[in-house]
C-alpha positions in Angstrom: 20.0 -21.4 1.3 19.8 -24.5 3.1 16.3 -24.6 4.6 14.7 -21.8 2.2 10.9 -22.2 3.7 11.9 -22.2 7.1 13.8 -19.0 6.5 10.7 -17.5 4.7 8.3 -17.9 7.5 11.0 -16.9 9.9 12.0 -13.6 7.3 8.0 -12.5 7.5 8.0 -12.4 11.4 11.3 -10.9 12.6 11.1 -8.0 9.9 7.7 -7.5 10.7 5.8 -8.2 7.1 2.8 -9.7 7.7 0.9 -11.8 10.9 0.1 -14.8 9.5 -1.9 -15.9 13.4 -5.2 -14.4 12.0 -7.9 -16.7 12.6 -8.4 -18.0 8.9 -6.4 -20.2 7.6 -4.6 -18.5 4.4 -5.2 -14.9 5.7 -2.7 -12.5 7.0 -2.2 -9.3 8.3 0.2 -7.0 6.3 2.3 -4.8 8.8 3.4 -1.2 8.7 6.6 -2.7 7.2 5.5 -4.8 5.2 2.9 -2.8 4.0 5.1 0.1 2.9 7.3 -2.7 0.6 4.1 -3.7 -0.9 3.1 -0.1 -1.7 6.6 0.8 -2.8 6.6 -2.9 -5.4 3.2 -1.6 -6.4 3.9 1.9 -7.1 6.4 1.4 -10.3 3.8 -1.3 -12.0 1.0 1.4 -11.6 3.5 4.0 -12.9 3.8 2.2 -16.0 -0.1 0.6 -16.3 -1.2 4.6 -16.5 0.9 5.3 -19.4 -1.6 4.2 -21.6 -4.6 2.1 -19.4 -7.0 3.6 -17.0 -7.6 2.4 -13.3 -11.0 1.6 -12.2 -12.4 -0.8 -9.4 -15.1 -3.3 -9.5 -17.3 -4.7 -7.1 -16.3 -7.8 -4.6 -19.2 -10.2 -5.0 -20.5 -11.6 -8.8 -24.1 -12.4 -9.2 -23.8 -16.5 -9.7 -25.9 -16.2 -12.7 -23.2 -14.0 -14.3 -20.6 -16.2 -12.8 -21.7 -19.2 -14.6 -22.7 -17.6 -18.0 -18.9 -18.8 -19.2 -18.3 -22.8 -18.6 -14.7 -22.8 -19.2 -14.1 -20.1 -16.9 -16.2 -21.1 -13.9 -14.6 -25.1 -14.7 -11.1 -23.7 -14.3 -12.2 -22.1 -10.4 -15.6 -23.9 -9.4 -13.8 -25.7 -6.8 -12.0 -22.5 -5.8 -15.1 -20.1 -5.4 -16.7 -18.7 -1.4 -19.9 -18.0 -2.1 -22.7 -15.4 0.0 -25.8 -17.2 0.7 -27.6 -14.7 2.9 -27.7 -11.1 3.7 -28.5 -10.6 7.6 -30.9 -13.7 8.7 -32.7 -13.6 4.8 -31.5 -16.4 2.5 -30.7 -14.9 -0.8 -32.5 -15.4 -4.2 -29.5 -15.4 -6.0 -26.0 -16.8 -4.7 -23.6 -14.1 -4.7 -19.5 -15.4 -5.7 -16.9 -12.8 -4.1 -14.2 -12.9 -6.8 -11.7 -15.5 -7.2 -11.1 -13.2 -10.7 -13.2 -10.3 -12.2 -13.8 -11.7 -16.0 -17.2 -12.4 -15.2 -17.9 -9.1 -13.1 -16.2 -7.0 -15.7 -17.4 -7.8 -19.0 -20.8 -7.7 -18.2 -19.9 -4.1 -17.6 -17.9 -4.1 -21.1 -20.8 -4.9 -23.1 -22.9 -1.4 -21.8 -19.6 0.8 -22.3 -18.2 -0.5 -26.3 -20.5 0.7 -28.9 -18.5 1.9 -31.7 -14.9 1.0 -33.5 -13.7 4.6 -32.3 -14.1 3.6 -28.5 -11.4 1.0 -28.9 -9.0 0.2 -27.7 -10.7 0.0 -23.9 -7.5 -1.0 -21.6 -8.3 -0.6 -17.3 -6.7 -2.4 -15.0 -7.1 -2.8 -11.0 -5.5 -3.6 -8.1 -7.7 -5.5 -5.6 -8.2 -8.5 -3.5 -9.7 -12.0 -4.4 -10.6 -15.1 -2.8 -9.9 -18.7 -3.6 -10.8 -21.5 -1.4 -7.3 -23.2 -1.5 -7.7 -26.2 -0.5 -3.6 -27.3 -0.9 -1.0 -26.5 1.8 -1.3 -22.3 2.5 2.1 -20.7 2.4 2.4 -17.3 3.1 1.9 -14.7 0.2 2.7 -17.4 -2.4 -0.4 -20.0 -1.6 -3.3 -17.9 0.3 -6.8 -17.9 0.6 -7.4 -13.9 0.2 -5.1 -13.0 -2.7 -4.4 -9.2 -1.2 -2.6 -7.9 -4.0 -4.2 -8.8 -7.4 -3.3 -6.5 -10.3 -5.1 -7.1 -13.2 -5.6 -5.6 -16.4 -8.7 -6.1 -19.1 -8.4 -4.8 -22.9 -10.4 -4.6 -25.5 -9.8 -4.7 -29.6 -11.4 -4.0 -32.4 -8.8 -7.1 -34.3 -7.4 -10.2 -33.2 -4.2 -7.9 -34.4 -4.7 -5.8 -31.7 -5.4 -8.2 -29.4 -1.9 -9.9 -30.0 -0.3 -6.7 -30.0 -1.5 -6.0 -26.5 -0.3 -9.5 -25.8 3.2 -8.3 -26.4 3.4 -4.9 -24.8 1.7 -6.3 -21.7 4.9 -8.8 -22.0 7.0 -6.1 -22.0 5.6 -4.0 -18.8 6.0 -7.0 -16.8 9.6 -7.4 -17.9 10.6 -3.5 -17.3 8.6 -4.0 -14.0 10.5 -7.3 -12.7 13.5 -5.7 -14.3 12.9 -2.8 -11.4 12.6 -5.5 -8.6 15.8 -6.8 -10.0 13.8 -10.4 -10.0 14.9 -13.0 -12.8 12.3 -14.6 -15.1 11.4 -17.1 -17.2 9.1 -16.4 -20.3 6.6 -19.7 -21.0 3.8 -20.8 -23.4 1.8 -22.6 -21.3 0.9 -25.9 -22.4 -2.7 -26.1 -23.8 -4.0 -28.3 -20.2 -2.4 -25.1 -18.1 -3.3 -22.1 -19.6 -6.4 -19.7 -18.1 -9.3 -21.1 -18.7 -11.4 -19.8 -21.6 -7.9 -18.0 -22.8 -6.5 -18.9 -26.4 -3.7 -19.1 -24.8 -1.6 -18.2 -22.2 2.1 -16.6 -21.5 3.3 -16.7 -18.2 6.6 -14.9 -16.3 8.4 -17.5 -13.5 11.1 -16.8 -11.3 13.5 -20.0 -9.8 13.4 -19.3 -5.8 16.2 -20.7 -3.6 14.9 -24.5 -3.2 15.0 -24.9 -6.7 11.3 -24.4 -7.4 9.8 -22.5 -9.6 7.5 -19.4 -8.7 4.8 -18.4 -10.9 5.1 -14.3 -10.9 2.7 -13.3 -13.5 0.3 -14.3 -16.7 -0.6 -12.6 -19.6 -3.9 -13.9 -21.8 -5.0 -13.9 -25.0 -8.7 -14.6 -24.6 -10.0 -13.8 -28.5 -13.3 -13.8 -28.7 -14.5 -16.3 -25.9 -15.5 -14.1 -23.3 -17.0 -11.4 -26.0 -19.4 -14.2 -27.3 -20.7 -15.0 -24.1 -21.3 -11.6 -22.7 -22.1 -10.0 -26.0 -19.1 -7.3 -26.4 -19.7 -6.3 -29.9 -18.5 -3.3 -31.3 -20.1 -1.3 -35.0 -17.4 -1.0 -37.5 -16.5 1.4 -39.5 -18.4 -0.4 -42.4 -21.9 -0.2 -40.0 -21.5 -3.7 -39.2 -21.4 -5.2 -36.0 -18.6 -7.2 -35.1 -17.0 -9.4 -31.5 -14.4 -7.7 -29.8 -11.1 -9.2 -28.9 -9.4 -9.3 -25.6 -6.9 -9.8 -23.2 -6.1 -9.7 -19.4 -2.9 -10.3 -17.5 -2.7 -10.2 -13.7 0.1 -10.7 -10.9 -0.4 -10.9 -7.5 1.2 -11.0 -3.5 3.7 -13.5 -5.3 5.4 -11.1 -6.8 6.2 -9.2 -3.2 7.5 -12.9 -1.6 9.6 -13.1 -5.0 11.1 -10.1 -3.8 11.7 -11.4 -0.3 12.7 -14.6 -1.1 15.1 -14.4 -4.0 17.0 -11.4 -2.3 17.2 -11.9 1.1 20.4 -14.2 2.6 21.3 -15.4 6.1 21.0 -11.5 7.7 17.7 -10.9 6.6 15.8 -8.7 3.4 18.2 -7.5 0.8 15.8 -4.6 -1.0 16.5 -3.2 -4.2 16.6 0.7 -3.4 14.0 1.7 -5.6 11.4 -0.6 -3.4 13.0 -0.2 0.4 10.8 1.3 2.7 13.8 2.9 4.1 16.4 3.6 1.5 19.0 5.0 3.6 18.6 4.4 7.8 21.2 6.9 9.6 22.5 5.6 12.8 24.1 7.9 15.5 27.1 6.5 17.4 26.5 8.4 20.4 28.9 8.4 23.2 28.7 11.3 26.8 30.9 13.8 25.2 29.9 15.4 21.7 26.5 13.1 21.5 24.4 16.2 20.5 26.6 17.4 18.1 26.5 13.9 16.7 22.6 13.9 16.6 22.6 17.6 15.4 24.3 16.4 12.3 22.4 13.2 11.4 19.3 15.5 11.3 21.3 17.5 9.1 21.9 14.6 6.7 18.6 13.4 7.1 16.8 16.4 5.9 19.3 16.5 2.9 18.7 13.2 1.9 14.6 13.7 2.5 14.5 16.8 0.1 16.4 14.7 -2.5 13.0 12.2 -2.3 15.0 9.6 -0.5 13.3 8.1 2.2 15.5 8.2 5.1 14.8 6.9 9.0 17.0 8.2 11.8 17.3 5.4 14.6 18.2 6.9 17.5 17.1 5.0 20.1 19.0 4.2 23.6 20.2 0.8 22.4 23.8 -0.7 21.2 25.0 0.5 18.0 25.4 -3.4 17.0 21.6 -4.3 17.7 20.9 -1.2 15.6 23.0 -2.3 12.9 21.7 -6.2 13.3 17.8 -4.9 12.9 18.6 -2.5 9.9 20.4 -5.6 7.9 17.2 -7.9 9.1 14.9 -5.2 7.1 17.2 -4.7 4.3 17.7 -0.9 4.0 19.9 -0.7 1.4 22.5 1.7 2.5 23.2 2.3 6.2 25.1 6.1 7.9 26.8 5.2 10.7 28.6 8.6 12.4 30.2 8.7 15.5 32.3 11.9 17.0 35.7 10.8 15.4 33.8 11.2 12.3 32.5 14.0 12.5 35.9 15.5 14.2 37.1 14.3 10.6 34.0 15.6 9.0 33.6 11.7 7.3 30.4 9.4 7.9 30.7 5.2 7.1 28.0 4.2 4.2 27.9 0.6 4.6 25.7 -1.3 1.2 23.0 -4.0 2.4 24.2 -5.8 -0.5 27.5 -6.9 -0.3 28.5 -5.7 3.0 31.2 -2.8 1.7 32.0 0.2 4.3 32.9 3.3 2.5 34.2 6.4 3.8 32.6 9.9 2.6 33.4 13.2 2.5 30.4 15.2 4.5 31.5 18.5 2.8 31.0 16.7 -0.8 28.1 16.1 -2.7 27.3 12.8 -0.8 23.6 12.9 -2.2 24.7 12.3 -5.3 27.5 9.9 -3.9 24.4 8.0 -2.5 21.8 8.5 -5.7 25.3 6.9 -7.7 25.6 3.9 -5.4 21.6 3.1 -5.5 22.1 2.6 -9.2 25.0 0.1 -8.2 23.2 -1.9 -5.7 20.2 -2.5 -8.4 22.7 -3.4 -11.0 24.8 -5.6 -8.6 21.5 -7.6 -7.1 20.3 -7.8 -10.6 23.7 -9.5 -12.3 23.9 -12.0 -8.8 20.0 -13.6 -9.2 20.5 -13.5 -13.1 23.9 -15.7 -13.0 22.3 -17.9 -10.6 19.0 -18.5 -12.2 20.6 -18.8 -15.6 23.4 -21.4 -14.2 20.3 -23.3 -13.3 19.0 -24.0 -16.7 20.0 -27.1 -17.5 19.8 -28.8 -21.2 18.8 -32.9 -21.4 17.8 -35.7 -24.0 16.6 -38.1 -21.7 13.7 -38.5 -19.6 16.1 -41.2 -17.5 18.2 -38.4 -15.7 15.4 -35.5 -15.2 14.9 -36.0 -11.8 18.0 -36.2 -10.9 18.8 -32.7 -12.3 15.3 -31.2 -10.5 16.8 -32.5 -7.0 20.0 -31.1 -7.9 17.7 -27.5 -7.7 17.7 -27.2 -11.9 15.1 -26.3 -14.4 15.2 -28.8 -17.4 15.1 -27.3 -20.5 13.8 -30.3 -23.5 13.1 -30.7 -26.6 9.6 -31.6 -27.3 6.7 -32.7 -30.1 4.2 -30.1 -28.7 1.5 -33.1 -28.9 -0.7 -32.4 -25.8 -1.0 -36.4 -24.6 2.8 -36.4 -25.2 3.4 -34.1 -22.7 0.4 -35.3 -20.0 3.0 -38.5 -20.5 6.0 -36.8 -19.6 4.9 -34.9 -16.5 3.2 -38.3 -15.3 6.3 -40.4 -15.9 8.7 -37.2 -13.9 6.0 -36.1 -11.8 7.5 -32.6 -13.1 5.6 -29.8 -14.4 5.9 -28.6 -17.9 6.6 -25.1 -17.2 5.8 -24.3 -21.6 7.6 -23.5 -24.6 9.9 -21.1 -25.6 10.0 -18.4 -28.2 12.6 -18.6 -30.9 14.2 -15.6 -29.9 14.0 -16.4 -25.9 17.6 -17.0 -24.4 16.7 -20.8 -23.3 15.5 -21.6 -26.7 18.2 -24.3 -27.9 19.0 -24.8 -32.0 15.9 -28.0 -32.6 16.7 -28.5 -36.0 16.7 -32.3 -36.9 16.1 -33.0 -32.8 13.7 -35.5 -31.6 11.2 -35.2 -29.1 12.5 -36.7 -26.0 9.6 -39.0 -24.6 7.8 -39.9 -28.3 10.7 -39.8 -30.8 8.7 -37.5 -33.5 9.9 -34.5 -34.8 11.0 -31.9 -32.2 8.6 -28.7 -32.8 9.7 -26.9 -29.6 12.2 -26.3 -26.8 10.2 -26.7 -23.4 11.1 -26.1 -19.7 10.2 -28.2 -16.8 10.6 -27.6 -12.9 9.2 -28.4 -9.4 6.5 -25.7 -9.1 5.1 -24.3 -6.1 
């Protein structure tokens, strides 16, 4: 896409997602439309979260005394945090932080609720807003102010096994979750300097958006026993001894949703995966003087098929051109569109056309075009999937120099490295690129290149890692 950013403010107005004119800077307004999408991206992560955790919600505001108990933390968002001084005309005793995350509100809570080995594991999770006091360039759902859609999840262990078990399956919810958005992602260690602050460490999920920078889309923590010690989470084993819990927390956020938008959509507008359209299916009535109500008369017909099958269908039926109609419903990326006219329904036939490549296909209207449709959502997921897979993985690219690394980030590329892992090592590299070190890669990660007898690239020493670097938004 040629101008990518210009698109994406342009995408968020015409299709109605949010109204970014409120009068804060780095707070919007989510629209009907737009508000449906996030419910509908929402809905699948919460389906899988309530397998196995429990959803609770917390309070907005964080007395500052409980907000400073852990340094690390605080260090990593002090800059970041709007505080409530007074309530009414009265100043207040104690400063009150509304969220920028809920460590520090939660685990106060944590400590009252674990008392014994058999209450754990403790996993909740939430989906709420949180403020930061961004202070960079705003951009839309991606760089805000008031965080709108913050999912995050809080567990507790009895082991550090546990812990590092949770670690993994919270790994692999995220993955069957972007797998449902049909987004592409890369899986990262981050370097020591980037992960959460107070974490052990961190793993965090990126998606490559169309101008070649890279979108952080998710983070999963392994915080130990950092946050236990300073709230006092302790636990009485099954030996009558008293022990520290373990933990974790991973979060995503509105990110996620402009992932969605950004990675899908092309010149026409929003290309939706079905599962997440508002509209799945939008039926549009070719109406001419002679045989218009018969016309209408059957659209409601397939309408109310297709609604008792649980696919959310809209009928647009309004007085305008056909072509505007079908211009809008492309713009807001319903994935299939009807389009029936009275030669087709002389012939008994409708026109499906697919959002994602464009294809008209004929159907049989005595047939059993619900499942004909149910068949073809399954191929528009699989076909959006394969397209932003192939691109993002044609856009890893392998070097052994530092000399040619910016070269391959302005051709839109994520450089993939081998490194030493030494923490002023890499400080080095990302001030000699001005590049971010995106982390390290698993052995058993598709990017993660053969390192045997490689050298690092900047220092020379022995390669430990394979690491990926990017522009980053």
């Amino acid at each position: 896409m040629e101008n990518f950013s210009q698109w994406y403010h342009n995408i968020l107005e015409e299709a109605s997602i949010i109204d970014s004119r409120y009068p804060i800077k780095g707070m919007s307004v989510w629209l009907p439309k737009g508000f449906k999408l996030r419910k509908h991206i929402i809905e699948p992560l919460k389906k899988l979260l309530d397998k196995d955790h429990e959803e609770v919600l917390f309070p907005l505001l964080v007395p500052e005394d409980e907000l400073a108990k852990e340094g690390i933390h605080v260090k990593g968002f002090e800059d970041e945090v709007y505080w409530v001084t007074h309530g009414g005309q009265k100043e207040l005793n104690k400063k009150l932080a509304i969220r920028p995350t809920s460590e520090t509100a939660m685990y106060p809570m944590f400590s009252l609720w674990v008392r014994s080995h058999i209450d754990l594991p403790m996993k909740f999770y939430q989906v709420v807003n949180t403020f930061r006091y961004e202070t960079k360039h705003t951009r839309p759902l991606i760089r805000v102010r008031e965080i709108t859609t913050f999912k995050e999840a809080h567990t507790v262990h009895s082991t550090k096994e546990g812990a590092d078990e949770q670690v993994k399956e919270a790994i692999k919810i995220y993955k069957e979750f972007f797998d449902t958005l049909a987004i592409p992602y890369l899986l990262s260690k981050r370097p020591i300097w980037d992960k959460f602050p107070g974490a052990d460490y961190t793993m965090a999920f990126d998606t490559l958006m169309p101008d070649g920078k890279t979108l952080q889309i998710g983070t999963v923590h392994n915080l130990g026993q950092t946050f236990a010690k300073t709230f006092d989470i302790t636990y009485e084993t099954a030996e009558s001894t008293h022990d520290y819990v373990y933990q974790t927390c991973y979060g995503l956020s509105d990110r996620v949703i402009a992932s969605v938008i950004g990675i899908h959509g092309d010149e026409k507008g929003l290309r939706l995966p079905p599962q997440i359209a508002p509209n799945q299916v939008t039926i549009i009535p070719i109406i001419f003087k002679k045989g218009g109500e018969e016309v209408l008369n059957k659209c409601e017909e397939i309408k109310s098929s297709l609604e008792s099958n649980n696919i959310r269908t809209s009928m647009d039926s309004r007085d305008i051109r056909p072509g505007k109609k079908f211009y809008e419903w492309e713009l807001n990326g319903s994935p299939i569109r009807i389009e029936l006219g009275p030669r087709d329904l002389e012939k008994n036939k409708a026109v499906i056309v697919r959002r994602d490549n464009l294809e008209k296909v004929e159907i049989d209207l005595e047939s059993d075009y619900v499942s004909k449709i149910e068949e073809m959502f399954k191929e528009i997921s699989e076909n959006m999937k394969n397209q932003v897979w192939k691109k993002m993985n044609d856009s890893i690219i392998s070097t052994e120099s530092l000399d040619n690394v910016n070269e391959l980030i302005k051709d839109e590329k994520v450089v993939s490295f081998t490194w030493c892992g030494d923490e002023e090592c890499g400080k080095v590299i990302e001030e000699i690129t001005e590049i971010d070190i995106l982390g390290t890669q698993s052995e058993n990660s598709d990017y993660c290149k053969n390192i045997d007898g490689s050298k690092c690239i900047h220092c020379g020493k022995e390669g430990k890692y394979t690491a990926l670097m990017a522009k980053t938004y």
